[in-house]
N, C-alpha and C positions, 0 to 999 in steps of 0.2 A: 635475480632474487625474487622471493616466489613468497607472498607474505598473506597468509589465510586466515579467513576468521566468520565463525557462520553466525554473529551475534546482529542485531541491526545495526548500521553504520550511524553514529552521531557524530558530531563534529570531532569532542572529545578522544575519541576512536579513530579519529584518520590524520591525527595529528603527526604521522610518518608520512604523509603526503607530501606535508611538506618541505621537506630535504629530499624529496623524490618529485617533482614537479612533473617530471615528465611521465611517471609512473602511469601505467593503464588499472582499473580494477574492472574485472568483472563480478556482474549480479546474478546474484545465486538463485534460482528460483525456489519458492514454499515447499517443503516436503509434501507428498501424494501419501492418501492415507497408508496405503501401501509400506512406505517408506515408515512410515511413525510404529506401525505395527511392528515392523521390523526390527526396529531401535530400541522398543520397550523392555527388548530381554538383558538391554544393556544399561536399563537404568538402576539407581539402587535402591534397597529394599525398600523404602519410606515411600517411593512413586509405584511399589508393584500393585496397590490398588486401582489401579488405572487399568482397562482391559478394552480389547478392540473397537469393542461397539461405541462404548465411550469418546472414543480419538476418533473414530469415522465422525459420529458425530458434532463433535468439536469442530474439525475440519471445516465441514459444514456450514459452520455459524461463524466459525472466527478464523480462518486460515490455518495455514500450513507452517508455522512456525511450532517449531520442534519443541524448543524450551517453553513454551505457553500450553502447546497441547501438553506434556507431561507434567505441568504444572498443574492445570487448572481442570484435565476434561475428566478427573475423579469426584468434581464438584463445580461444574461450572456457574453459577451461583457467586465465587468469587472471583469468576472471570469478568463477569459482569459489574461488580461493585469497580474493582480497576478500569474499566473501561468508563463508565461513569466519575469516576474520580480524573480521570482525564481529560473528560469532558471540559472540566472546571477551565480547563486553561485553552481550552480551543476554542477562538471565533473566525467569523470571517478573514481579519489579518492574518490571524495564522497562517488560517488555511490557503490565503493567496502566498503569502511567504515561503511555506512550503512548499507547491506547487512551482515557483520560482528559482527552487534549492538546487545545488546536485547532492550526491550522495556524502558526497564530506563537509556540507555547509546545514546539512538540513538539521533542525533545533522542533524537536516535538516535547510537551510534557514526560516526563518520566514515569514510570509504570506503565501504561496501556497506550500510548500515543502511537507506536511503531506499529498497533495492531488496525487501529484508524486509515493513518495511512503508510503505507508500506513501500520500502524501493524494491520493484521488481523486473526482470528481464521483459524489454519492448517486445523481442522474438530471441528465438533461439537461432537466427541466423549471428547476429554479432551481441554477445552479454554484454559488451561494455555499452550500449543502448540502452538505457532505463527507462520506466514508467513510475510516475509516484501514486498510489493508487490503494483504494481500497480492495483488499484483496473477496471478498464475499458481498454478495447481496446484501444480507444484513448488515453487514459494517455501512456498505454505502448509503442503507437507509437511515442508522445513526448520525453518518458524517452530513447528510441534506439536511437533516431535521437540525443539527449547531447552524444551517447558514438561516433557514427558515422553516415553518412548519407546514407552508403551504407547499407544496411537494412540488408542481410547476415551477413554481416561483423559485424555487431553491436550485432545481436541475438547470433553469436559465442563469441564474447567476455560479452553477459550478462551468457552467458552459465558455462564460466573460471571463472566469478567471483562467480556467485551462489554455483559451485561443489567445491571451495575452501574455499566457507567459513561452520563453523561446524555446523550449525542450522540445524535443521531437516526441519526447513522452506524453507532455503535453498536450498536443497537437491533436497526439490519436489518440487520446484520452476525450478530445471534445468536440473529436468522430463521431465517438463511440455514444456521446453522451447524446449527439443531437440527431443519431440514428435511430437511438430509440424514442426520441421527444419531439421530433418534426412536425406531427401533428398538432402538439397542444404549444409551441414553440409559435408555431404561424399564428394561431387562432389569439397570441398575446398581442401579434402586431410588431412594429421598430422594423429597426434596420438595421442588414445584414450585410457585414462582408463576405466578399468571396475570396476563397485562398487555392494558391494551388498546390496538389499535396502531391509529394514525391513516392517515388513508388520503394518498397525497400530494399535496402542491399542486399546484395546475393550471398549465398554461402562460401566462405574461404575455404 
């Protein structure tokens, strides 16, 4: 049985899970603007004010989510106010909570939360390997700035929360994080573990 659906996964939503325990899902990765251009001739009249430059755009700033870019990249203005209004409910907890999730447990605010942080494919070798993440630069400069506003300071503690929690998403999430921060990482001082990272699975 083969059960689909391209909406963000909330708990609410995966509650077929479980009578299927065993069940696999895979994670769908963001539409490429490409992809969203594509789509727009299939939306209805009320979204045809929307035109390419606009969703490239979008893209850009807020991901690849289909239903958001045709929502919102005719005025993104109240993409933003949603995203803000989401804010309200995200702190640190949260955001370790999250990070902590899989994709049938995870509990973000409603409206813009899914666009913060996002479950997204770890590689395209096996989907059912996720990543919880923010999908664009900017989002991930909104999601540091909820933990702190001093920008070191914030990537160090998404770094403590990413290497604590057991996902392999996780994990190379806070690779990724401390690839780019090594230098001002050191220069704060503490102390580090070393972990040893696996390499990833091959293509089936």
């Amino acid at each position: 049985m083969f059960y689909h659906t391209s909406r963000f996964p909330r708990e609410r939503r995966m509650e077929w899970k479980k009578k299927h325990p065993a069940a696999h899902y895979l994670v769908m990765k963001p539409w490429s603007a490409e992809e969203l251009i594509s789509g727009l001739q299939l939306q209805d009249i009320s979204r045809m004010e929307t035109n390419a430059e606009a969703l490239v755009k979008f893209r850009d700033q807020y991901g690849g989510s289909a239903r958001d870019a045709y929502k919102y990249a005719s005025n993104m203005s109240w993409c933003q106010v949603a995203i803000s209004n989401a804010t309200r409910g995200i702190n640190e907890v949260v955001i370790t909570e999250a990070f902590k999730s899989t994709p049938s447990s995870l509990q973000l605010p409603d409206d813009a939360g899914h666009m913060l942080l996002s479950v997204l494919p770890l590689s395209d070798n096996d989907r059912r390997e996720f990543i919880i993440n923010t999908p664009t630069e900017y989002l991930r400069s909104t999601l540091l700035d909820l933990i702190d506003l001093n920008r070191e300071v914030a990537s160090r503690t998404l770094y403590t929360i990413c290497l604590g929690c057991p996902t392999p998403g996780s994990r190379a999430l806070a690779a990724q994080i401390f690839d780019r921060n090594h230098s001002p990482f050191i220069r704060m001082g503490g102390t580090w573990e070393l972990h040893q990272m696996k390499a990833p699975k091959p293509p089936r």
